[in-house]
N, C-alpha and C positions, 0 to 999 in steps of 0.2 A: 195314514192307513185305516179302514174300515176297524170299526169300534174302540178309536181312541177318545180318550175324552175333549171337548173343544179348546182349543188354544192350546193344549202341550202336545209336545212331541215326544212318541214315545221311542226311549232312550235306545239305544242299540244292541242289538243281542252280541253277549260274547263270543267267541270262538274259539278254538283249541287250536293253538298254532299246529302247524305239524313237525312231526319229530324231526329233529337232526337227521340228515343223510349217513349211510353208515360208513361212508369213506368222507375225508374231509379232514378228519383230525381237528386240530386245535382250533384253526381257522373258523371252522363251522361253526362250532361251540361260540368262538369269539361272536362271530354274527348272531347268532341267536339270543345271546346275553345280552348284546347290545339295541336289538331289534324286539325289543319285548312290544305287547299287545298296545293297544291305544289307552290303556288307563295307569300306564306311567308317568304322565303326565310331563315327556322331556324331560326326565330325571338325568343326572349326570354328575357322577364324584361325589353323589350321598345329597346335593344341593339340589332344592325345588326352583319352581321358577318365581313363586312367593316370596321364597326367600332373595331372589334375586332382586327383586324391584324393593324391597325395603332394603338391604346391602345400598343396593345404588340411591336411594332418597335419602337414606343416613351418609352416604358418601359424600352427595351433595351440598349436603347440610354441612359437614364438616368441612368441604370446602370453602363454604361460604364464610364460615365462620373461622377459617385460618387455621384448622387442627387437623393435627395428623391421624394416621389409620389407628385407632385403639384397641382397647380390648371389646367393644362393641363390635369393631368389624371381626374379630380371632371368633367371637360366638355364632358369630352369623352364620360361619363355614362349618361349626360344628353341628348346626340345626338340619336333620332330617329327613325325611317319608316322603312321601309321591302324594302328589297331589295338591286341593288347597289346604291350607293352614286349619283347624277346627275355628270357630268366635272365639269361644273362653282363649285358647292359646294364644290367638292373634293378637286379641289384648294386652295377655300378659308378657310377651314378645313386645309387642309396641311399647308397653310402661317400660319396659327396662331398657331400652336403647332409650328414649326420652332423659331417662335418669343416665345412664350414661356420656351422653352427651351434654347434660347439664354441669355435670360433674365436670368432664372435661371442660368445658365451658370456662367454670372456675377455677381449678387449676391452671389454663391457660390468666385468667386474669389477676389472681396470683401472682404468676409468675411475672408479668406484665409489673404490677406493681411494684416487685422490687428491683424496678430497672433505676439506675443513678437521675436520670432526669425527671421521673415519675415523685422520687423519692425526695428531689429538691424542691417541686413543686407542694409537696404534701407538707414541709415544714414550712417553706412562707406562708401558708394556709394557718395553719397552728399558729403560726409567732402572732398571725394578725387577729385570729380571734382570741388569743391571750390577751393583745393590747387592749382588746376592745373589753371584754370582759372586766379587764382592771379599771380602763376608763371607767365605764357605768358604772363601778361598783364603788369607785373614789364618787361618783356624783351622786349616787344612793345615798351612802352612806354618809355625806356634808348633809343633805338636805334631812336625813333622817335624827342627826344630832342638832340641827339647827329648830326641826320641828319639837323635839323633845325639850329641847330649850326654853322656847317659846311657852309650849304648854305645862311644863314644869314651874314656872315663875306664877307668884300668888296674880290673881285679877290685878289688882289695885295696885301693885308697884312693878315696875320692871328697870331693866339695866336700860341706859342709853349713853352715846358718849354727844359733847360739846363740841363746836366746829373746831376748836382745836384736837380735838381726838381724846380729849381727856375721857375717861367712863366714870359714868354717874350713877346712880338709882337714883330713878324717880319715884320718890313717894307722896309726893302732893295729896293723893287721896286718904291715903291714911291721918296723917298731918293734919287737913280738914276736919277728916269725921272727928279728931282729935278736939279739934281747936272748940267745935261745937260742944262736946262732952264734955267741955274745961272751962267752958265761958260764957254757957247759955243756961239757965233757970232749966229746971227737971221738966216743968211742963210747957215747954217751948215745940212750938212746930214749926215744922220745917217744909218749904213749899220746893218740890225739884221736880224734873220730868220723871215719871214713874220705873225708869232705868234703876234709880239710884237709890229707889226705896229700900231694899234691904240693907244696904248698906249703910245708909244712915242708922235705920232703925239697930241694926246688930252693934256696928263699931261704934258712934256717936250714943245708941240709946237715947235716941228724940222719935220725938211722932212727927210720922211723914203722913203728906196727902194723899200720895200713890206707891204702890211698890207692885213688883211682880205678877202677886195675885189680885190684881184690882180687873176684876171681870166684868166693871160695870164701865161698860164703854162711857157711856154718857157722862159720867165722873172723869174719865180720862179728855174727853171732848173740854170737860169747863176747865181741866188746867190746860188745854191749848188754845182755849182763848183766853185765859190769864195772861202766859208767856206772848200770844201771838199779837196780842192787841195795843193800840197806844200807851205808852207809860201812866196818865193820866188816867184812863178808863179803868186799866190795868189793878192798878191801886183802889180802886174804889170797890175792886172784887176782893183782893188778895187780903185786904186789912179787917174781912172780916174769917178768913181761912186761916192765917201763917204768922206767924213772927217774924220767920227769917227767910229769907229766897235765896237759894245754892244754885250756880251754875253749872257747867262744866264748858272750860275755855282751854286756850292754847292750839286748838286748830285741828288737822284729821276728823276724827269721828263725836267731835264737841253737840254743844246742845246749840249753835248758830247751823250747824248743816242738817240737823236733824228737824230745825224749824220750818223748811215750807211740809211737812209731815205733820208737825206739830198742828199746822193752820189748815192744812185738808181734815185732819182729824176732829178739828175742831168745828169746821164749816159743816161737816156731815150732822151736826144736831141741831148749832144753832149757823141757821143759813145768811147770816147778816153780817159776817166776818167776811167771806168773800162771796158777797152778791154777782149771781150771774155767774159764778165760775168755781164750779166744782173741783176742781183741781188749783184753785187757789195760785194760779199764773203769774199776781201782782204782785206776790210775796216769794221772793228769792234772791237770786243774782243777777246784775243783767250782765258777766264779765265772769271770765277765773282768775280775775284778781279777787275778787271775791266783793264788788261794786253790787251792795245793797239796794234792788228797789223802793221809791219811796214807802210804801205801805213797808217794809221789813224795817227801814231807818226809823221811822218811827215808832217800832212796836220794841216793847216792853225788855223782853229779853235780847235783842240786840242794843238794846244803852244798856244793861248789864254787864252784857259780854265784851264791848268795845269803852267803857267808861273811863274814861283819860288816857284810854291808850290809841286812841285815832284819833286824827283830829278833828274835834266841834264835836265831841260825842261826850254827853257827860250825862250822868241819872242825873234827876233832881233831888240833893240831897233832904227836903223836907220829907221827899213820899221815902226814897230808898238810899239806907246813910252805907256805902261800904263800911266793913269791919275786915274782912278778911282776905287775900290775897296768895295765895300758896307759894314757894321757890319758883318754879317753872310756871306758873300763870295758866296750871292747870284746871285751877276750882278757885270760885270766885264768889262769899257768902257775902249778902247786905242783909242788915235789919228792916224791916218793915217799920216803918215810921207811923203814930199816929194807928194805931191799933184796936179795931174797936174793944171796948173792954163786955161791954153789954153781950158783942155773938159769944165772944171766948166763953164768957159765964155761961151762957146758954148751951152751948156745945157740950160743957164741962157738967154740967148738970147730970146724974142718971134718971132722972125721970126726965128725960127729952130722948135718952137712948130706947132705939126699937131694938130688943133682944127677941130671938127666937122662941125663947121658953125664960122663965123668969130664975133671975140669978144666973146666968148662962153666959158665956167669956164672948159665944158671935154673937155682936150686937152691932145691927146695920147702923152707919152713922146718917146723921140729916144734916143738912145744911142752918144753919140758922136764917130767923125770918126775914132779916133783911135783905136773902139773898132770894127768897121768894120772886119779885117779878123777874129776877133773869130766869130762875129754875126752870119757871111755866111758860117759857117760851121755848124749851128745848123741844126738840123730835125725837122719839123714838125713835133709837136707830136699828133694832129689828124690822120695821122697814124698809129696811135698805139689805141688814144681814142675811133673815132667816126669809130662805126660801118656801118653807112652809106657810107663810102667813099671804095672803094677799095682795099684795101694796096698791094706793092708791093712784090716781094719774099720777099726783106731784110726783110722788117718789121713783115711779118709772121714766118721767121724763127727766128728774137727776142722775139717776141709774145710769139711763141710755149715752147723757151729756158729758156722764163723766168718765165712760168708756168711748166714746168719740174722742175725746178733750188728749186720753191718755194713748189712742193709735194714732194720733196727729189728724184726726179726718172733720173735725170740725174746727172753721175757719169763722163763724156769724156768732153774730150775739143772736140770731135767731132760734140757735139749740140750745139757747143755757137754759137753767130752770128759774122760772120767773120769783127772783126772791124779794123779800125786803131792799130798798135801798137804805134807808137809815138805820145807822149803828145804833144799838139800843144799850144805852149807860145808867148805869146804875145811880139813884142817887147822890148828891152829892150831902151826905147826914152826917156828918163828924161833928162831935159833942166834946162837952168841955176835958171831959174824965179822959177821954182818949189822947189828950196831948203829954209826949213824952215828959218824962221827967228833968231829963236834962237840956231841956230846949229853954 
């Protein structure tokens, strides 16, 4: 119509029904009450049409979900006015059938639940996670007592039983540290892999070569080439360092499995132990019988560790005289034969000791001099360590060789590092003073 505004329609003017006829009676009345203007919106029995289509989408709903007519539908029929619904109302009209029907929902599932076959299944359910519950909790709880066991028991001794089932302790270690404390001179040293250093040193009260805190690689480098090299070579190191050489034997985690470690560690300073091979290949097993390569059969701490007890294996008792032996052939001490007397004195000296400040308990030890040309042929093995410093070809193409060697990717002797091939032995100087006494 002229001067509405564009796109709306303007809305319809009301009108004044006209009055009831004045004949007619009841009738009339009725049609007129019924027949009311267009903005009753189809009202009928107090029910909108609003209300009808959410009645029917919650009826549906209830159908679908198997419930019967509730008290969501009893409120439905009490809602209502002409027309549409207000928002805010329609809202809160929509939240409360939602919640109604949720409700219903689960009283339906409820009820469901306590039906006989719902109810047989929910106890097999139960009984089976009880079982399991108990299982796990019996496997918890062995491993958990089994573990407390283990770590409750001092280092040095534990329970074990004999093939016939008999239970033992094994104290072989103690026994040892014992036997030394009872049967060696006060200032006796004791040459072992740096494992066993404190334990010497506490329970025995002997000087050890290495223990724990030995932070000077290159010291722990020269006792694996003591242990790792020919018996003969061996000796001509050890008799200016040690009186006595301790093992540890009997198998598992001893000082023969611990030895191709021993001869890596030791090739890292001085590279003439295993020429050509950083990772020290020729020293091991070639078998899990435990078939010694030749370079391993002949070194040092494997005649110690197998010494009359495999066959054709024996020290030579001039260099290395057994003395001790433990119950289970746990720990296995020989004396050092032929000792120099000259290093001992010099070692023992305190004017040869380098102390930090004078009168002072750290005092770095030296090697005595006649162990000077093997010393000055050692490497640096910062080096190799500390990534701060530089390194030079050599040591990058060991570096490189020895991480090839250890992912299996190097197959030539064209990546080894070009080392020494001859072993470098130490003189052969023994003096008269140095011959045992009871030889």
């Amino acid at each position: 119509p002229p001067g509405a505004a564009p796109g709306r329609a303007e809305p319809p003017r009301a009108t004044k029904a006209p009055p009831p006829a004045a004949t007619g009676g009841k009738k009339a009345k009725k049609a007129a009450s019924g027949g009311g203007g267009g903005g009753g919106g189809g009202k009928k029995n107090g029910t909108s049409d609003d209300d009808k289509i959410l009645e029917q989408a919650v009826a549906e709903s209830r159908k679908k979900a198997g419930l019967g007519r509730g008290a969501s539908a009893r409120k439905g029929k009490a809602h209502g006015g002409g027309g549409k619904l207000p928002v805010v109302g329609g809202l809160v009209r929509s939240v409360e059938v939602g919640l109604e029907v949720l409700r219903d929902t689960v009283d339906a599932a409820a009820e469901a639940a306590r039906s006989p076959r719902l109810r047989l299944a929910r106890t097999v359910v139960a009984a089976a996670a009880l079982a399991a519950v108990v299982h796990y909790y019996k496997q918890f709880s062995d491993y958990a007592w089994s573990l407390a066991e283990g770590m409750s028991q001092p280092s040095i001794m534990f329970r074990a039983h004999l093939r016939d089932g008999t239970p033992v302790m094994v104290n072989d270690y103690r026994e040892a540290y014992h036997w030394l404390r009872d049967n060696t001179p006060e200032d006796a040293r004791v040459m072992a892999w740096w494992d066993y250093g404190y334990q010497i040193n506490g329970i025995a009260n002997r000087t050890t070569i290495a223990d724990g805190n030995t932070w000077n690689h290159e010291h722990i480098a020269t006792l694996g080439r003591c242990l790792t090299s020919p018996e003969k070579q061996a000796h001509r190191i050890v008799r200016h360092l040690a009186d006595y050489v301790l093992v540890w034997t009997g198998g598992g985690g001893d000082d023969l499995a611990k030895s191709p470690h021993m001869a890596r560690i030791g090739n890292s300073v001085f590279r003439d132990i295993c020429p050509n091979d950083p990772t020290c290949a020729r020293f091991g097993f070639v078998d899990r019988h435990g078939t010694p390569t030749p370079m391993m059969a002949e070194s040092l701490l494997y005649k110690l560790h197998a010494h009359n007890q495999r066959p054709g294996v024996r020290a030579d008792p001039a260099l290395f005289r057994e003395v001790y032996t433990s119950r289970f052939n746990k720990v296995r001490i020989y004396k050092v034969m032929r000792v120099s007397k000259k290093s001992k004195k010099w070692v023992a000296d305190p004017a040869n000791r380098v102390c930090d400040a004078p009168g002072s308990w750290y005092c770095v030890g030296q090697y005595p001099p006649a162990l000077a040309p093997l010393i000055e042929r050692r490497i640096n093995f910062a080096q190799l360590e500390d990534f701060n410093k530089k390194r030079d070809e050599g040591s990058n193409r060991y570096v490189d060789s020895y991480m090839k060697r250890m992912e299996g990717k190097s197959s030539s002797d064209a990546d080894f590092f070009d080392a020494p091939r001859d072993y470098f032995e130490i003189p052969d100087d023994y003096e008269e003073e140095d011959e045992d006494e009871d030889e």
